[in-house]
C-alpha positions, 0 to 999 in steps of 0.5 A: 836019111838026107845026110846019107843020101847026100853023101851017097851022091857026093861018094858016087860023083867023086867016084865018076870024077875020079876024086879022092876026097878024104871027108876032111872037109879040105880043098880038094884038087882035081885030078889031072885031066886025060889029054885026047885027039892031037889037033893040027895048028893048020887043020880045019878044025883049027882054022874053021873059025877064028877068034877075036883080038881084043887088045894086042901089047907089044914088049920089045920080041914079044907081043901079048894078045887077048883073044876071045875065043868062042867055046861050047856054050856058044857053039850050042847056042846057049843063051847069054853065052859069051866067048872064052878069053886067053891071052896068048904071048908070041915070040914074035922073033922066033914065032914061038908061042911063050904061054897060053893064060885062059883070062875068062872060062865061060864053058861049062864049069867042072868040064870046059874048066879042064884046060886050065890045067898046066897038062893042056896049058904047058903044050903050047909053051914053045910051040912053034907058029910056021911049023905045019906039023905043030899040034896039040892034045885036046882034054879028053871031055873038053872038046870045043872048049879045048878048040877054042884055045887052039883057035885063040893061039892060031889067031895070032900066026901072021899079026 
């Protein structure tokens, strides 16, 4: 009767996730998150907040930040909640991001760990830093945790 219950549970929660799991026992990869509301680089929602800068390397036109970023677990005060870590590199000649690495995901895991996904983490890549009208998709379900990493990216416009 356990055995059944549990696997009901897995079977329903699998369902609800959107998994397919074969039984295998095997790895299972998660499924390509739904990407939402687009969000301006220069809105409000972007800008209200900044991150933090934690060390800054340069390599000749290119400059890498670590930038902690506060995502939901801190914006809903949880205790103990530290911010999430990316680390963001800019084409300082071009103003142009070159890639969006999260470092540290300390938002709630099977949601805020979404945005890990190359389908968010690809939408910066090129994005320009000057052009007002540059924005991205946040995962749907992932919200605040996706506005951190916008905000870790507009962090770095004008260093």
């Amino acid at each position: 009767a356990a055995v059944t219950a549990i696997n009901a549970a897995r079977t329903h929660f699998n369902t609800l996730k959107g998994i397919d799991d074969d039984g295998s026992g095997g790895v299972i990869t998660p499924p390509t998150p739904e990407l939402g509301e687009t969000i301006a680089l220069n809105s409000e929602t972007a800008t209200l907040i900044t991150g933090n800068i934690t060390n800054t390397v340069v390599n000749g036109d290119e400059t890498v930040y670590t930038v902690e970023s506060n995502g939901y677990r801190v914006a809903e005060g949880y205790e103990g909640a530290k911010p999430n870590v990316f680390k963001v590199t800019v084409n300082t000649a071009t103003k142009t991001v070159v890639s969006l690495e999260v470092l540290e995901m300390n938002d709630t895991v099977g949601i805020g760990d979404k945005i890990e996904h190359e389908v968010f983490l690809s939408q910066f890549v090129g994005l320009s830093l000057e052009d007002e009208n540059s924005s991205v998709d946040i995962v749907s379900g992932s919200t605040r945790t996706s506005i951190s990493a916008i905000r870790a990216v507009v962090t770095t416009i004008g260093k």
